[in-house]
Structures are given as structure tokens and as C-alpha cells.
N, CA, C and O atoms as CSV, one atom per row, in Angstrom:
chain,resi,resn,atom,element,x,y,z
A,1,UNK,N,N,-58.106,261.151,-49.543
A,1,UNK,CA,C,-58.953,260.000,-49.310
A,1,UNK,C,C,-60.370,260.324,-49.765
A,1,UNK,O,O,-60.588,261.535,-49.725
A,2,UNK,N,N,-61.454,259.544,-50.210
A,2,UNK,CA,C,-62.766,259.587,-50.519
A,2,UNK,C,C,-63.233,258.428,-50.166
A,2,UNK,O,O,-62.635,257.369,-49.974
A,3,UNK,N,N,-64.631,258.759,-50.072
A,3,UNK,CA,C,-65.784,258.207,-49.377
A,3,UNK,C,C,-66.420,257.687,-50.689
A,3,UNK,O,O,-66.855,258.403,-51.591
A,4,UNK,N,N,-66.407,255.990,-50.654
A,4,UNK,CA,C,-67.111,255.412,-51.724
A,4,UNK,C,C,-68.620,255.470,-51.375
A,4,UNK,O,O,-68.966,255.004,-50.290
A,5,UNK,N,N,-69.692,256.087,-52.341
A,5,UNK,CA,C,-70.672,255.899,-52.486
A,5,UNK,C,C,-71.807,255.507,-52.945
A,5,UNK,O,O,-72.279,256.390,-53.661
A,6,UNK,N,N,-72.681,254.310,-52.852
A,6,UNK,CA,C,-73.583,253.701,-53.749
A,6,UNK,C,C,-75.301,254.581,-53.391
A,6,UNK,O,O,-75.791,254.828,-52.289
A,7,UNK,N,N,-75.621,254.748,-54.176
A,7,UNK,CA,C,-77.163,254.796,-54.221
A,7,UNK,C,C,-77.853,253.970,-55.133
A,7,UNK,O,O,-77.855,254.183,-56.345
A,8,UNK,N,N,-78.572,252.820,-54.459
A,8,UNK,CA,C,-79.117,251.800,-54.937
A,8,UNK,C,C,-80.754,252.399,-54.592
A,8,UNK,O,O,-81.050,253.174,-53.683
A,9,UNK,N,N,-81.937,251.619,-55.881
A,9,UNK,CA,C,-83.262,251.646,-55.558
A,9,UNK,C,C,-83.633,249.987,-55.698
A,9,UNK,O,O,-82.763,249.243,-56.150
A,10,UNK,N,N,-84.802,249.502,-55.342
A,10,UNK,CA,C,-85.302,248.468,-55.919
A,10,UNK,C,C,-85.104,247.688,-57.641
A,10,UNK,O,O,-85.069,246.569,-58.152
A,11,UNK,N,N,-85.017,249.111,-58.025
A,11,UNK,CA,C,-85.129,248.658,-59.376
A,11,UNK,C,C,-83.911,248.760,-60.051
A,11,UNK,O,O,-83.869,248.422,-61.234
A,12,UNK,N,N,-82.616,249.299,-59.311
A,12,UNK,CA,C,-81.390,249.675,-60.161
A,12,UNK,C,C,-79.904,249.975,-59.695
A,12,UNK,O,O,-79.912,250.013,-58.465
A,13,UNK,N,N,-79.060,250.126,-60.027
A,13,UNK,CA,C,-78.191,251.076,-59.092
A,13,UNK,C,C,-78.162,252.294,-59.147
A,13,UNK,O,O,-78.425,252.402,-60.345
A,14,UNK,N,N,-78.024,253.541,-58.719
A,14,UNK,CA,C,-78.275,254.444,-59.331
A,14,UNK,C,C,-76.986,255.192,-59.706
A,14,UNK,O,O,-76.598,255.620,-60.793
A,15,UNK,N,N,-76.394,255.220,-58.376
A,15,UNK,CA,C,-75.324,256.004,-58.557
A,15,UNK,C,C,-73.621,255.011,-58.084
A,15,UNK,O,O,-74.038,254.128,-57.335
A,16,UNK,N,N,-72.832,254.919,-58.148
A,16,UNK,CA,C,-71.469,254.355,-57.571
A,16,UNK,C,C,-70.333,255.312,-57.890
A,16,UNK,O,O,-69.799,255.578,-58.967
A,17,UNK,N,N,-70.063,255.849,-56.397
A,17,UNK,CA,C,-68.750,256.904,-57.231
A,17,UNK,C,C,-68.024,257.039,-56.078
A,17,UNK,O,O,-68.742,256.806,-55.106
A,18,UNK,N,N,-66.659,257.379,-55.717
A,18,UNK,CA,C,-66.117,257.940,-55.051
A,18,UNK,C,C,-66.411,260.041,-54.638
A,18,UNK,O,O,-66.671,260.964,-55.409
A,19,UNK,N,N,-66.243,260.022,-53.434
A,19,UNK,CA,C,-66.680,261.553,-53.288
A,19,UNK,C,C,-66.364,261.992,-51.730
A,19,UNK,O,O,-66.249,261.170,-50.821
A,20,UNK,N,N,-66.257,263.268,-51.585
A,20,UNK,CA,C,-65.712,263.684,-50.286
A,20,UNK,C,C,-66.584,263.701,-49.223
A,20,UNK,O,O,-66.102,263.649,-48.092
A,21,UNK,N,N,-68.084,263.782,-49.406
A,21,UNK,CA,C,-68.678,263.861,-48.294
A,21,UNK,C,C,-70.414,263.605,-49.076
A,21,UNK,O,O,-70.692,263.857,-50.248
A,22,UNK,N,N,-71.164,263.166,-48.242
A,22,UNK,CA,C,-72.712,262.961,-48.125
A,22,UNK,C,C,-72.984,263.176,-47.439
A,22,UNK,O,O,-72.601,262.499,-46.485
A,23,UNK,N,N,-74.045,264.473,-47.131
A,23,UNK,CA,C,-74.902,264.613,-46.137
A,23,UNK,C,C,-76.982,263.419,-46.188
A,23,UNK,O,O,-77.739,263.631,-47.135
A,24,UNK,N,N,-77.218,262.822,-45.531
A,24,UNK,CA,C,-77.857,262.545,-45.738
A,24,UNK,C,C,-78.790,262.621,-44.770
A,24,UNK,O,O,-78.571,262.411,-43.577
A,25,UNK,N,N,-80.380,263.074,-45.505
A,25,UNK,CA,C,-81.384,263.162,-43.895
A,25,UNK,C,C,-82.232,262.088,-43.712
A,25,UNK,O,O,-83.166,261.458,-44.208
A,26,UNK,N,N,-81.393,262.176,-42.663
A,26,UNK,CA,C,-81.897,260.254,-41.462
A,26,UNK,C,C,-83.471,261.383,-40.523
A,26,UNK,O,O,-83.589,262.545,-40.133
A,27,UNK,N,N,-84.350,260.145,-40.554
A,27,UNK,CA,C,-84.974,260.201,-39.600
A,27,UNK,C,C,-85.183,261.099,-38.050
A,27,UNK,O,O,-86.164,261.642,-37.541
A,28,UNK,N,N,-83.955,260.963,-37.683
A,28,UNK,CA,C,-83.281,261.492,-36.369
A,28,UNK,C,C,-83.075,262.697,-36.506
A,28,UNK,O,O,-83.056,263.541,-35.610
A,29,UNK,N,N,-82.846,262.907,-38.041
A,29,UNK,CA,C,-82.372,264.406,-38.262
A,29,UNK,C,C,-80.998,264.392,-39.715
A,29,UNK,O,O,-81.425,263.713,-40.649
A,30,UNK,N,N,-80.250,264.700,-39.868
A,30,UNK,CA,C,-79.394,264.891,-40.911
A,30,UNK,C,C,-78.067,264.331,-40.680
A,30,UNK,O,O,-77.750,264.545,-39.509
A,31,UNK,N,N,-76.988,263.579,-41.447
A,31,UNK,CA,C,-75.864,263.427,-40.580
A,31,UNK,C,C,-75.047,262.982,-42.151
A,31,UNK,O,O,-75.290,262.355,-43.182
A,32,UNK,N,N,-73.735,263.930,-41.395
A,32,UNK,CA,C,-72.854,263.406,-42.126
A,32,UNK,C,C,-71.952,262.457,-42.606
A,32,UNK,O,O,-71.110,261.918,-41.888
A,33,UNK,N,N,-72.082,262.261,-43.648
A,33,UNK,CA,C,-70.185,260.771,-43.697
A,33,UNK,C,C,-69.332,261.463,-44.320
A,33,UNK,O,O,-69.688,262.201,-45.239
A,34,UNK,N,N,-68.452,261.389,-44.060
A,34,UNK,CA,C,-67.446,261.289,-44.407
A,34,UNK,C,C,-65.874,259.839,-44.517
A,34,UNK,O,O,-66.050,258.863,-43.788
A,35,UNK,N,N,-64.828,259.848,-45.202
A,35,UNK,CA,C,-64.483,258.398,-45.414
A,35,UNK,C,C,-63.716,258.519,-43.808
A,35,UNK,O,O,-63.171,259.428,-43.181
A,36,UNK,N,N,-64.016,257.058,-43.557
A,36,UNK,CA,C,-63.161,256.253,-42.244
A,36,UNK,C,C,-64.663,256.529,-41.192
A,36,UNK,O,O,-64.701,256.103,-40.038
A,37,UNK,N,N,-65.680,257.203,-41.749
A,37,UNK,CA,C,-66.431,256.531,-40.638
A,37,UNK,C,C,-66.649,255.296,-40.282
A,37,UNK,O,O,-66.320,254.296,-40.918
A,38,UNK,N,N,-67.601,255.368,-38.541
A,38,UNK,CA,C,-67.410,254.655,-37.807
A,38,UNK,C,C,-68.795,253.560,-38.606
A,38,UNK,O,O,-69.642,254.255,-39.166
A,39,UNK,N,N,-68.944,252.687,-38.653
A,39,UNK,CA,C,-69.887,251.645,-39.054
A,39,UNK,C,C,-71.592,251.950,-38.242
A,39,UNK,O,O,-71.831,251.851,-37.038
A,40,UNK,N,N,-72.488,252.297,-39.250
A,40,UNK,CA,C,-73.753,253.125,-38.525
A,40,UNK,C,C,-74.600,252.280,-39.734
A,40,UNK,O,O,-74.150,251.607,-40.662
A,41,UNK,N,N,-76.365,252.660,-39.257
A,41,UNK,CA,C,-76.997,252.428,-40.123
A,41,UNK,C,C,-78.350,253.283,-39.502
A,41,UNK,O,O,-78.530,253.498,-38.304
A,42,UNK,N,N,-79.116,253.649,-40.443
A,42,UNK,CA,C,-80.037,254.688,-39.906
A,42,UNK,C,C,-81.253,254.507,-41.188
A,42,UNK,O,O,-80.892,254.456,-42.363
A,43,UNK,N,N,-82.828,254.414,-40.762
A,43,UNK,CA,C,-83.661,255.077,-41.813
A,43,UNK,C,C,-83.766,256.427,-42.010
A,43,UNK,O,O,-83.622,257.289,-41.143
A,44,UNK,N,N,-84.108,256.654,-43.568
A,44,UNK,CA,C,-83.998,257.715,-44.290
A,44,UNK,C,C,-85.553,258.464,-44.030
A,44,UNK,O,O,-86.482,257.664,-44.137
A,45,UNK,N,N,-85.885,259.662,-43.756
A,45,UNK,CA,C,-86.550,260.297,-44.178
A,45,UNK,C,C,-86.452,260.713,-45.546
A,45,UNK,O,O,-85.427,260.490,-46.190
A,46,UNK,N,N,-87.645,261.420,-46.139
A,46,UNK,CA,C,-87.606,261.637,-47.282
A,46,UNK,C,C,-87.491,263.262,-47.062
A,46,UNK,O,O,-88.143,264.043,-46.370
A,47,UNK,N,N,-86.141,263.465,-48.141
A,47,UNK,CA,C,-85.613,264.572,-48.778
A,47,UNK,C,C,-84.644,264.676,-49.805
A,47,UNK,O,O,-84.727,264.252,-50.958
A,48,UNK,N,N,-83.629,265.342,-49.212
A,48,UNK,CA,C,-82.290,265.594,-50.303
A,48,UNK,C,C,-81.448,265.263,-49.948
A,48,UNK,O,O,-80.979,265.877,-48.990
A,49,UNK,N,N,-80.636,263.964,-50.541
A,49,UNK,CA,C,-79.252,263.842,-50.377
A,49,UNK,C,C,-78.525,264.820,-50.784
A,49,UNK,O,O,-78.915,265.364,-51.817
A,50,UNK,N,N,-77.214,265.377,-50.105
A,50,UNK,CA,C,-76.355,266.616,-50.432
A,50,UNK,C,C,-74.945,265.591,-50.744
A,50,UNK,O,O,-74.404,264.994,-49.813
A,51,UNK,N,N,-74.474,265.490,-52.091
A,51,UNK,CA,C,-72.845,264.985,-52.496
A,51,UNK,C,C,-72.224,266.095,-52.797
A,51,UNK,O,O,-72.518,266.874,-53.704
A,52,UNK,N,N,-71.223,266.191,-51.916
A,52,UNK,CA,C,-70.169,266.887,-52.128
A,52,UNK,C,C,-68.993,266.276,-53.156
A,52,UNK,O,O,-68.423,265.465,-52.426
A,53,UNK,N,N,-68.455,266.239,-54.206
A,53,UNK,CA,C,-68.010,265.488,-55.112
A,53,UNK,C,C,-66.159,265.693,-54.578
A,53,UNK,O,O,-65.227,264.903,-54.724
A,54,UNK,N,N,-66.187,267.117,-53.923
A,54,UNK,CA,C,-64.602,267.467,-53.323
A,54,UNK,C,C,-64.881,268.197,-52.332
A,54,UNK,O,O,-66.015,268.673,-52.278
A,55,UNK,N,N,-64.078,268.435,-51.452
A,55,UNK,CA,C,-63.841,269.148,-50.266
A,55,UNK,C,C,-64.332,271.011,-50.744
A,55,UNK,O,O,-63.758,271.578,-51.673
A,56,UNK,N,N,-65.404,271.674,-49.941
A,56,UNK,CA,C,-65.281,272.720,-49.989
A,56,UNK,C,C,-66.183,273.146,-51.775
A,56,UNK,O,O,-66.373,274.179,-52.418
A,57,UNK,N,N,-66.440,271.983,-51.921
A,57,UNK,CA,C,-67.899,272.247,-53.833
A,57,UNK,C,C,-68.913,272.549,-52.913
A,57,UNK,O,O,-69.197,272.649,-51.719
A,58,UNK,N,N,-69.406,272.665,-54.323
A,58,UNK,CA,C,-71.318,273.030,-53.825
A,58,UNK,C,C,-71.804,271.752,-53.561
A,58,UNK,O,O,-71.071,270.873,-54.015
A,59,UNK,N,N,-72.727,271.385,-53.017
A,59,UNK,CA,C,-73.637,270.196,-53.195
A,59,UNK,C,C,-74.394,269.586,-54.293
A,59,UNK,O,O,-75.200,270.405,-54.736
A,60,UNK,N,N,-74.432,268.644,-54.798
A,60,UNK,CA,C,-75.319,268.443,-55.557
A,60,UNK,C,C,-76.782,267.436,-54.586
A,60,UNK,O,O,-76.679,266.650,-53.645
A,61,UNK,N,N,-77.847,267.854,-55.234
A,61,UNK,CA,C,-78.648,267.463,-53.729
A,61,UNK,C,C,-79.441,266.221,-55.324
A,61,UNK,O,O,-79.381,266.296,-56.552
A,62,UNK,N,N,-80.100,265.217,-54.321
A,62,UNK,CA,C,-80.364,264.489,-54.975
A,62,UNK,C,C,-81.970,264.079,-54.438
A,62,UNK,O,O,-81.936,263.142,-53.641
A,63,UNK,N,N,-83.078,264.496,-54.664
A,63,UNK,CA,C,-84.274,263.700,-53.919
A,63,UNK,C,C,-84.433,262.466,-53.558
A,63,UNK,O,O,-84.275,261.701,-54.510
A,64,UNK,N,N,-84.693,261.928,-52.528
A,64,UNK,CA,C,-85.106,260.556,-52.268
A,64,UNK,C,C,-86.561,260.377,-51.585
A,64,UNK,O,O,-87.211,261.368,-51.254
A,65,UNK,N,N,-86.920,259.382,-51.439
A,65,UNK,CA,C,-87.802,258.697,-50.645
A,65,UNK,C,C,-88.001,257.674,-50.034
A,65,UNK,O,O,-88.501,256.649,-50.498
A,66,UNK,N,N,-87.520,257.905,-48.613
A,66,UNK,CA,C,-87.740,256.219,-47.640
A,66,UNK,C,C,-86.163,255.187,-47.779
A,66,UNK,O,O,-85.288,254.972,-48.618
A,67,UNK,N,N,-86.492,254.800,-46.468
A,67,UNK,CA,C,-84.983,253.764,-47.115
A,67,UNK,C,C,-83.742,253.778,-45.786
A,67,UNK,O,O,-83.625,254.202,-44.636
A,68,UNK,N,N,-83.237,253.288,-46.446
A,68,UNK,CA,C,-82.332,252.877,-45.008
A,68,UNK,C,C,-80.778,253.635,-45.778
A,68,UNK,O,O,-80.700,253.789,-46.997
A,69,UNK,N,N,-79.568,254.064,-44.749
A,69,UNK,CA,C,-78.575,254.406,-45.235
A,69,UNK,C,C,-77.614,253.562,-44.814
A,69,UNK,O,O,-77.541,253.841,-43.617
A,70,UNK,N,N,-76.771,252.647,-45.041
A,70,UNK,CA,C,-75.455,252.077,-44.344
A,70,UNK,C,C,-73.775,252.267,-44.638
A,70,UNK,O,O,-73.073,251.961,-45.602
A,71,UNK,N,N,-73.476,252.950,-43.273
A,71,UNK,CA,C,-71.735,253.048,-43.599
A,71,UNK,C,C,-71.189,251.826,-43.138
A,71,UNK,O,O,-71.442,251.479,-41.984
A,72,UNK,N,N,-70.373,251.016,-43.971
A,72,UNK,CA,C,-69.552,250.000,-43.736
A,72,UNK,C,C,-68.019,249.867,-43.718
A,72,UNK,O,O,-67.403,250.930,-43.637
A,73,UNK,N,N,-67.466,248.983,-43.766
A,73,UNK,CA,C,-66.134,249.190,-44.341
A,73,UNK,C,C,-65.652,249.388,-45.727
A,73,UNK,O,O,-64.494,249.670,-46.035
A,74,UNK,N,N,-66.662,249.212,-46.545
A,74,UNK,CA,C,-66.374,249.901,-47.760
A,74,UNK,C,C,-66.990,251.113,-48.066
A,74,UNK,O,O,-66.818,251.668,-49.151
A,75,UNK,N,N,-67.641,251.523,-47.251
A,75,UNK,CA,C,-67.857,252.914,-47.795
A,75,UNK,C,C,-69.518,253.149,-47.419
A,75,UNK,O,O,-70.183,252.279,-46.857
A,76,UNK,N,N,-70.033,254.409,-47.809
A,76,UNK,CA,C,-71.548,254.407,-48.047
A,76,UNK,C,C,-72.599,254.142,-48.487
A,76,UNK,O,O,-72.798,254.806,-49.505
A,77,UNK,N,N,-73.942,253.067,-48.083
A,77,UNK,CA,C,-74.372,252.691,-49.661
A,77,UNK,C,C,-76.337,253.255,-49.118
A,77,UNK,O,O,-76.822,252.902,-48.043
A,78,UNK,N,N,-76.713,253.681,-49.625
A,78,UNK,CA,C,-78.212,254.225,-49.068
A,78,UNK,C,C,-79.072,253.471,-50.288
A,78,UNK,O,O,-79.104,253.624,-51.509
A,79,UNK,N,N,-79.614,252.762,-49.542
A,79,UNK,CA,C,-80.989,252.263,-50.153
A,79,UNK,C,C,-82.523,252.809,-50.144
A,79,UNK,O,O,-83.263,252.682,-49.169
A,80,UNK,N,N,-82.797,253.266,-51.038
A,80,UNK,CA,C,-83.756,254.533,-50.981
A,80,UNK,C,C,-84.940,253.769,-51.863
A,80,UNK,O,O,-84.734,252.924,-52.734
A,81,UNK,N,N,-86.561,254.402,-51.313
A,81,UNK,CA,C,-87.383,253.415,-51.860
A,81,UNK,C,C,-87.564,254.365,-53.192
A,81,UNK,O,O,-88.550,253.921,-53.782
A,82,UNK,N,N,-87.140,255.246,-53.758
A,82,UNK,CA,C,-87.608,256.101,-54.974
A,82,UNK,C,C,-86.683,257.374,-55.005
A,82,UNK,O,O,-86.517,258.211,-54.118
A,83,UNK,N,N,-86.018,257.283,-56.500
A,83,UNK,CA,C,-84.960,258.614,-56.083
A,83,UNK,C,C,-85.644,259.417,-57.429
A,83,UNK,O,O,-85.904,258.942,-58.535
A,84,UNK,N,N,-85.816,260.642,-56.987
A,84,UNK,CA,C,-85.982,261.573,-58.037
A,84,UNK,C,C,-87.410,262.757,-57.809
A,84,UNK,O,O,-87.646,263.611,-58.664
């Protein structure tokens, strides 16, 4: 199973892919998805998204800035005010 993931900015989509896991750092602190999570939504502090592309890879970390993250029933989609 995989965890569909969007990273959208204001200006684009950035990313849309299927993948095993996103760590992303919320506000609160850091938290993981993985697929069949429970339906959440959280603002983003600014750092590094971590995609795991398969179970047990390295991360690929991705900078962001600001923004909200939402798990739904389709999957993950983080709206970030600036990625890079």
C-alpha cells in the first residue's frame, strides 16, 4: 500500500506521487503519515519535509515554509507558503 502525496504552493503543484511515508514538521512538533491514516490537519512550521519513497530508503528532505498539512481520504496533500 502507499501514501498518495501532493505538495502544492500558491503558485504550482509541486510534487504528486505515491510513497511510503512523510515525515512532516507541524508546529506541535514533527509527525508522521503514513497510508490509512486517521483524517488530521495541522500548520506547518518551517523546515524539512522527509519522503520516504519505500519502506526502510533514506529520506529525501525537501525545504518548506509555512502552510498547513492535510491527511484525507485520499491521501496527503501539504500546502506550503514557499518550497525550496
Amino acid at each position: 500500500m502507499a501514501l498518495h502525496f501532493e505538495l502544492v504552493t500558491p503558485a504550482k503543484l509541486v510534487r504528486s506521487e505515491d510513497v511510503h511515508m512523510v515525515v512532516v514538521p507541524g508546529t506541535e512538533g514533527e509527525f508522521g503519515v503514513l497510508e490509512g491514516h486517521a483524517p488530521f490537519m495541522s500548520t506547518i512550521a518551517d523546515g524539512a519535509l522527509k519522503v520516504y519513497r519505500t519502506e526502510g530508503a533514506a529520506p529525501e528532505e525537501i525545504r518548506i515554509t509555512g502552510g498547513f498539512a492535510e491527511v484525507g481520504d485520499k491521501g496527503l496533500t501539504v500546502l506550503a507558503e514557499h518550497v525550496g
